[in-house]
C-alpha positions as CSV (number, residue, x, y, z in Angstrom):
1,X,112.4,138.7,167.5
2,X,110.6,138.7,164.4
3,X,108.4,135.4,165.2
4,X,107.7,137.2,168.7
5,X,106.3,140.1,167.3
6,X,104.4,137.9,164.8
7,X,102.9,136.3,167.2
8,X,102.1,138.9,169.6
9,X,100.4,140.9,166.0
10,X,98.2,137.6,165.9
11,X,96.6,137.5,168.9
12,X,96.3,141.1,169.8
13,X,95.1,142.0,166.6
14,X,91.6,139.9,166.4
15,X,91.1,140.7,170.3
16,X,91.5,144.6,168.9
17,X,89.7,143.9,166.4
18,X,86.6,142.2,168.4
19,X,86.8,144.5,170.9
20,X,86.3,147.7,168.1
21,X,83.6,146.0,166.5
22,X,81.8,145.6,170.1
23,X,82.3,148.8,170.7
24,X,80.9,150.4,167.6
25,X,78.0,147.7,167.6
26,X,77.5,149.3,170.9
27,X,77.7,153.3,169.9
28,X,76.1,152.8,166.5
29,X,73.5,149.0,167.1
30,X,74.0,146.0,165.6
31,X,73.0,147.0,161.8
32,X,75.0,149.4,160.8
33,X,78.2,147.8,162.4
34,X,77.4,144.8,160.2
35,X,76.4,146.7,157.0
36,X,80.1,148.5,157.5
37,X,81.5,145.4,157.6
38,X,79.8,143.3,154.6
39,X,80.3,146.8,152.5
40,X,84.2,147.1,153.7
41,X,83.7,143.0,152.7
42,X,82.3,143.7,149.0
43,X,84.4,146.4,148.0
44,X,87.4,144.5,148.9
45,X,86.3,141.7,146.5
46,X,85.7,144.5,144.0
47,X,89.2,145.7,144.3
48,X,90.4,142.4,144.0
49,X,88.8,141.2,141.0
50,X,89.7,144.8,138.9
51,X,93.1,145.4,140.4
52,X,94.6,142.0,139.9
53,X,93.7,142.3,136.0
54,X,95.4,145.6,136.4
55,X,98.1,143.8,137.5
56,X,98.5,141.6,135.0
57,X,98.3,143.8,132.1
58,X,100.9,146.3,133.8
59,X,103.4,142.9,133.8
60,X,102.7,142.0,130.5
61,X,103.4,145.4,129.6
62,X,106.7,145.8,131.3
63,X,107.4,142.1,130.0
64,X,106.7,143.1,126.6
65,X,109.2,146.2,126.6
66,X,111.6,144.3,127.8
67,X,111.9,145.2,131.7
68,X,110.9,142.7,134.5
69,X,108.0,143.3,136.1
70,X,109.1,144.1,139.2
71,X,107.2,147.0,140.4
72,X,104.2,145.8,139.1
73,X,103.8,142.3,140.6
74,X,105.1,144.4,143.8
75,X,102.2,146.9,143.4
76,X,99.9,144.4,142.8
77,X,101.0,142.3,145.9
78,X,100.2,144.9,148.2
79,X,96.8,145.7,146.1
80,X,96.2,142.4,147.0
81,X,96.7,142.3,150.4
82,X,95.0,145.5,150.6
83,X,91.9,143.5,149.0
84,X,92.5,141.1,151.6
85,X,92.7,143.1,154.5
86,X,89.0,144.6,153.3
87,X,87.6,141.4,153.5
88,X,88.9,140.6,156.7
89,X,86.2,141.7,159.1
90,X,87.1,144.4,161.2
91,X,87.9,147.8,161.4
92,X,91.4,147.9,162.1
93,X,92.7,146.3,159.2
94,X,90.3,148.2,156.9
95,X,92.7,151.2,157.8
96,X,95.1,149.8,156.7
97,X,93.6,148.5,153.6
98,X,92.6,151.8,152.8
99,X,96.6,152.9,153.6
100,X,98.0,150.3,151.3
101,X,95.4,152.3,148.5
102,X,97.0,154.8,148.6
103,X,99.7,155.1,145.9
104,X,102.7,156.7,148.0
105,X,102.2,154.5,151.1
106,X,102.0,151.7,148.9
107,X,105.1,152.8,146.9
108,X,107.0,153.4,150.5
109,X,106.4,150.2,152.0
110,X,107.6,148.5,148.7
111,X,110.6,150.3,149.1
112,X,111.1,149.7,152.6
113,X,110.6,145.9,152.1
114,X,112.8,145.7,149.4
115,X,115.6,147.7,151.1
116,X,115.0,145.6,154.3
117,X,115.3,142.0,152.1
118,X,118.2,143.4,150.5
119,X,120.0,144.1,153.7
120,X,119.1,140.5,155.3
121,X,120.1,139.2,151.7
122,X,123.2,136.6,151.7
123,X,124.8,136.2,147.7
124,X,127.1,133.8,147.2
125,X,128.4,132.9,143.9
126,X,130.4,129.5,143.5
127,X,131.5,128.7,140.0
128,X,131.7,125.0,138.6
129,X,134.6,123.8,137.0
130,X,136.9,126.9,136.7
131,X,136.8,130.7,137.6
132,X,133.8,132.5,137.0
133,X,136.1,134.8,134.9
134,X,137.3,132.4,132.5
135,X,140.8,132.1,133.5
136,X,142.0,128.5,134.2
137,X,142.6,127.3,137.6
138,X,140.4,126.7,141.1
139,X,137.7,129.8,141.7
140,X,138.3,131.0,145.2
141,X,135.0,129.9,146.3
142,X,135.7,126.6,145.9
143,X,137.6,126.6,148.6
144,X,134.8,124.6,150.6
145,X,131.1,124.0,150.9
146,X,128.9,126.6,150.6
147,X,126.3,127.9,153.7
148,X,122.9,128.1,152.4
149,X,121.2,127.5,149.2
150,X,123.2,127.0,145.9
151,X,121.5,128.3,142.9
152,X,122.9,126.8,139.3
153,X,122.7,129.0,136.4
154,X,124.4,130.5,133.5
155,X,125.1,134.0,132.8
156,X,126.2,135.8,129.5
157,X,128.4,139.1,129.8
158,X,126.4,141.8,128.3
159,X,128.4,143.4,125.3
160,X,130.3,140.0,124.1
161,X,129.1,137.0,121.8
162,X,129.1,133.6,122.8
163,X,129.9,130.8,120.6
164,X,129.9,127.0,121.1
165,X,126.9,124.5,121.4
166,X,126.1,125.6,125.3
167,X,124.1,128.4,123.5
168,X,120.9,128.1,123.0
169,X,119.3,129.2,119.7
170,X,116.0,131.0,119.2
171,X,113.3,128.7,118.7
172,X,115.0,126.1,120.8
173,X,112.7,124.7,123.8
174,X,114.3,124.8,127.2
């Protein structure tokens, strides 16, 4: 379903597109329908260029306090696009370039996409020799082989100390 309505957004969007810009080249002439578009065009490379070093402070400011950066690179994702979109010829997706501007639309539709990965998100956890809580014995998901992607890693409960040479100490390089 998703791929259909992918594709149908890629071909009915330039022929929307085309047929707006014909239509307005034929209401307003030929000049100012291309001066809107080379002007939608530059100030979509402007808004790149200052909002993606916006971007990057914001992350470096959330990865200095501490917090991972995800509403930044999120916001800045959607600046970009935004950016994109402007440079994209056509009036269509100018709109909604100039939507994804806008603070709370951008803000909604980062909540929206988040909510709608999290939903379609499968977890699975499957510990490597032993229980994932410590206690001795087979964990229960290694019962068989896993469906999807396995992702290795190590965890720490928040709260305790670990000991023994797994840990890495600071200064150490990865």
């Amino acid at each position: 379903m998703l791929r259909l309505t992918l594709g149908l957004i890629l071909i009915a969007l330039p022929m929307a597109e085309l047929a707006l810009l014909i239509k307005t080249g034929q209401r307003i002439g030929l000049w100012p329908t291309l001066g809107l578009v080379v002007a939608a065009g530059l100030l979509g490379a402007s808004i790149l260029a200052h909002q993606g070093l916006s971007v990057l402070r914001r992350t470096q400011a959330s990865l200095a306090q501490g917090r991972p950066p995800v509403a930044p690179v999120l916001d800045g994702v959607f600046l970009l696009l935004a950016g994109a979109l402007l440079i994209t010829p056509g009036f269509l997706t100018d709109v909604l370039a100039l939507l994804l501007l806008i603070p709370a639309v951008r803000h909604g539709v980062a909540r929206w996409g988040v909510k709608q990965l999290v939903k379609r998100a499968q977890v699975q956890f499957k510990a490597t020799g032993g229980r994932i809580d410590g206690a001795p014995g087979p964990s229960p998901s290694d019962s068989g082989p896993a469906k999807g992607p396995v992702i290795e890693g190590e965890f720490e409960r928040l709260g305790e100390k670990a000991t023994g040479p797994h840990r890495r100490k600071e200064g150490d390089r990865l």
